[in-house]
C-alpha distance (Angstrom), angle and dihedral (degrees) to the residues before:
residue distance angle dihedral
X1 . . .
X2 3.69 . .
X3 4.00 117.8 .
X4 3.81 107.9 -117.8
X5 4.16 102.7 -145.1
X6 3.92 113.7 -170.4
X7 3.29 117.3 -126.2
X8 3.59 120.7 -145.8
X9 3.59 113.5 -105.1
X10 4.14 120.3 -114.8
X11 3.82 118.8 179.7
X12 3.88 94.9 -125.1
X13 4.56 77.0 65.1
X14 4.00 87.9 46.0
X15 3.85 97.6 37.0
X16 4.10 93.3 51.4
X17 4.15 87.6 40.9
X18 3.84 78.8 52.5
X19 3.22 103.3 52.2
X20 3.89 101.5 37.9
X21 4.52 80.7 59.8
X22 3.73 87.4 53.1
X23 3.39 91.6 48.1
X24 3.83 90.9 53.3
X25 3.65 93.6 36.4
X26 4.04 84.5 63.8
X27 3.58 95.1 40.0
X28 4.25 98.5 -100.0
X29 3.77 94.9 118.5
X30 4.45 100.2 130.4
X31 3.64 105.3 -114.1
X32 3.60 111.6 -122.8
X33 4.25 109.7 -79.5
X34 3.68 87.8 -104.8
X35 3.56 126.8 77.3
X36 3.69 111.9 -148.8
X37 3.97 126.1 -168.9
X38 3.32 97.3 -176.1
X39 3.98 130.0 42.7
X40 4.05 106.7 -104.2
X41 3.38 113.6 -178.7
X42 3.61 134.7 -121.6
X43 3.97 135.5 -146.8
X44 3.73 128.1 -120.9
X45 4.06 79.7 -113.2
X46 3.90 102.6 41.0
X47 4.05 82.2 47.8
X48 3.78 93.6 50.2
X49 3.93 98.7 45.9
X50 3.92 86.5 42.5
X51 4.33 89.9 51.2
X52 3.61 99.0 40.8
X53 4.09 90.1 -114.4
X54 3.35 131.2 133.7
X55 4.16 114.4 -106.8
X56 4.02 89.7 -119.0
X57 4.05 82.4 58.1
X58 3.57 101.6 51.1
X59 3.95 88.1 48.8
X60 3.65 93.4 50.2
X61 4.11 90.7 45.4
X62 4.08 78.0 60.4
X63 3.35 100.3 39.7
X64 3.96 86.6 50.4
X65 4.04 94.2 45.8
X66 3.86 88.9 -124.5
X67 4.60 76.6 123.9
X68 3.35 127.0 7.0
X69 3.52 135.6 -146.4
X70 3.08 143.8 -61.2
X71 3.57 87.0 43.0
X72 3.66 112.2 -134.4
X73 4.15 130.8 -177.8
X74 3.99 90.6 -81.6
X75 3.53 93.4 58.0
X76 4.18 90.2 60.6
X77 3.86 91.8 62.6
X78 3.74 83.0 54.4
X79 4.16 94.0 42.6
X80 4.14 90.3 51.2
X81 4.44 82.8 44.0
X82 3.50 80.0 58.0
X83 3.61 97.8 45.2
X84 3.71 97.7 48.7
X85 3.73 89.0 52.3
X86 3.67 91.9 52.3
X87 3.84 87.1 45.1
X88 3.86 91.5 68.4
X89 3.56 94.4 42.4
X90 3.80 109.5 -90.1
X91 3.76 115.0 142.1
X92 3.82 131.4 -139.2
X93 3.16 100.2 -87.6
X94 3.85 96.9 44.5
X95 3.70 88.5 50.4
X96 3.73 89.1 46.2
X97 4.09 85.9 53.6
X98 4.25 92.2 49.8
X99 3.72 98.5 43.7
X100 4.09 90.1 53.4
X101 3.82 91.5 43.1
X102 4.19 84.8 44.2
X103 3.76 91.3 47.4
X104 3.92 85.9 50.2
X105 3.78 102.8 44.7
X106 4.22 75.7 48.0
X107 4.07 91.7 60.5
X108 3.62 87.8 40.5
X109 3.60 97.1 60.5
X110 3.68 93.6 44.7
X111 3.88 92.8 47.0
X112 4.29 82.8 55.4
X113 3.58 91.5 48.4
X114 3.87 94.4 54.3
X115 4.08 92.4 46.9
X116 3.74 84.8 47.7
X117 3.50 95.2 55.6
């Protein structure tokens, strides 16, 4: 099992993790290098390599429905979310907590877009 040591937090850490969500949040996230037509699936250990998380992670992310499987190239933006999170100190279930309140601010937007329009 790896040891998870907590780093202490510096605002040039929370101001990049800040500005990579506001970049998703208006659509800016980089798509992955490889453009995909059709949905080719991904294991638990291809995914973890590929996201910088350890296997046990990934699994748990699954287990937890924060992905679900099969994991395709969508759920790796999600995986390195996850990872950057964890990377400042946030644990599982705090990251669980974010990426459901992200995912809702997400359909909120879109829902304002359509009664604008």
């Amino acid at each position: 099992m790896s040891k998870v040591t907590k780093k202490p937090l510096s605002s040039r850490r929370i101001t990049s993790l800040a500005a990579a969500d506001a970049r998703d949040l208006q659509g800016g996230e980089k798509a992955p290098t490889v453009t995909v037509t059709t949905s080719v699936t991904i294991s638990a250990t291809t995914a973890a390599r590929r996201s910088g998380l350890p296997v046990h992670t990934v699994h748990r992310c699954i287990q937890e429905g924060l992905i679900v499987e099969p994991l395709i190239e969508d759920d790796l933006i999600v995986l390195r979310r996850i990872r950057r999170l964890t990377d400042i100190g946030v644990n599982l279930a705090g990251v669980e907590i974010i990426l459901r309140m992200r995912q809702r601010i997400l359909e909120l937007l879109h829902e304002l877009e359509r009664l604008q329009s």
